[in-house]
C-alpha positions as a Python dict, from the first residue, in 0.01 Angstrom:
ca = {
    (1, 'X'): (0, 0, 0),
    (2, 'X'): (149, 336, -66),
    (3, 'X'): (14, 707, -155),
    (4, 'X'): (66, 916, -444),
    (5, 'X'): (-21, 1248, -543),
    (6, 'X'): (-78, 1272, -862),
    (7, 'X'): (-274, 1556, -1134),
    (8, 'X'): (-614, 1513, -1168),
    (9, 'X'): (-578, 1508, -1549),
    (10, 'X'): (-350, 1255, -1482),
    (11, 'X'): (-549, 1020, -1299),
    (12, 'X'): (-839, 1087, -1516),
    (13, 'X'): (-633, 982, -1900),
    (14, 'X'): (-401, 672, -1693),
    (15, 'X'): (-615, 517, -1433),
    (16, 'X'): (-878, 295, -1602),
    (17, 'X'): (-971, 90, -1317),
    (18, 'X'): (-1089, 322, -1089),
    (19, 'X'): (-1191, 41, -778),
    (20, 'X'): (-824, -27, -770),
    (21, 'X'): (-703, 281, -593),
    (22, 'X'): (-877, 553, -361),
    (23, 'X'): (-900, 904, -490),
    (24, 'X'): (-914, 1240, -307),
    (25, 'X'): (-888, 1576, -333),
    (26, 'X'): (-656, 1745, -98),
    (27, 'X'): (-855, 1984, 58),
    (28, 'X'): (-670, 2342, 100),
    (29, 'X'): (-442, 2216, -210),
    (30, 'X'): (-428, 2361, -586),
    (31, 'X'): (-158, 2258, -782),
    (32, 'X'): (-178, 2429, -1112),
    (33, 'X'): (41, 2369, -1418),
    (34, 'X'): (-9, 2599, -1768),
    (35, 'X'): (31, 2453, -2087),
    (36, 'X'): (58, 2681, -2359),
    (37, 'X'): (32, 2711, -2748),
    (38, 'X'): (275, 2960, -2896),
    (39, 'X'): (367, 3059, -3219),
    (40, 'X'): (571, 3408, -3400),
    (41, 'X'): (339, 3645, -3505),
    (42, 'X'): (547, 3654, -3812),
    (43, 'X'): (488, 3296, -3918),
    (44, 'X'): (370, 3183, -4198),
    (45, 'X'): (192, 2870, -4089),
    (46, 'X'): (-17, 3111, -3798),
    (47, 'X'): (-367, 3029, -3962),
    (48, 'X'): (-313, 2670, -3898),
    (49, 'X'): (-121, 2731, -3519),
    (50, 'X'): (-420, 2924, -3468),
    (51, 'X'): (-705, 2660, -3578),
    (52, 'X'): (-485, 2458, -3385),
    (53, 'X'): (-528, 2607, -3042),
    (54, 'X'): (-899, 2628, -3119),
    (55, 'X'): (-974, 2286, -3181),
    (56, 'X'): (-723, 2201, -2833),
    (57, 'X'): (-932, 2429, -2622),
    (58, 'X'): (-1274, 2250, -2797),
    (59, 'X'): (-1152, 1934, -2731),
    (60, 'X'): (-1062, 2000, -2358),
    (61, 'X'): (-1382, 2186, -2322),
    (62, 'X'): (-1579, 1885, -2379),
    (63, 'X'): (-1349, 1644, -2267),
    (64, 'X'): (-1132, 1769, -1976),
    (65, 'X'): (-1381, 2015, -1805),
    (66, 'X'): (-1380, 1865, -1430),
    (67, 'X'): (-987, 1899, -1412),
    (68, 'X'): (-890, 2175, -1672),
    (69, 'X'): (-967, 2571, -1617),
    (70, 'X'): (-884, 2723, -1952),
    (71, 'X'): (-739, 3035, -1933),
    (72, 'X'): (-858, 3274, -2211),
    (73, 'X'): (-547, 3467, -2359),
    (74, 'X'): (-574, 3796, -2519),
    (75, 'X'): (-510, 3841, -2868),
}
């Protein structure tokens, strides 16, 4: 038996048998991490970097939205 702390975005792609382990918030705890897209204004290819983000952000909006906040950027 052991304990782990581990991301909730973690635990929520890796663990697929959720009865084998307990899971708990730790209340008083956030642990954060930022992931970010970024690109030079200047590139060529910005169109696509920028569809890109969009569809990321989609996809973790439907997907991820009981363990990711997404931070709106400016433009």
């Amino acid at each position: 038996m052991g304990t782990a702390f581990l991301p909730a975005l973690y635990v929520k792609s890796e663990i697929r048998q959720e009865n084998e382990l307990r899971i708990a918030d730790v209340e008083g705890v956030n642990v954060v991490r930022n992931h970010v897209l970024v690109w030079r204004n200047s590139s060529p290819e910005k169109s696509f970097y920028r569809n890109l983000a969009i569809e990321i952000r989609r996809i973790v909006e439907q997907n991820l939205n009981d363990v990711v906040i997404p931070i709106r950027a400016e433009k």
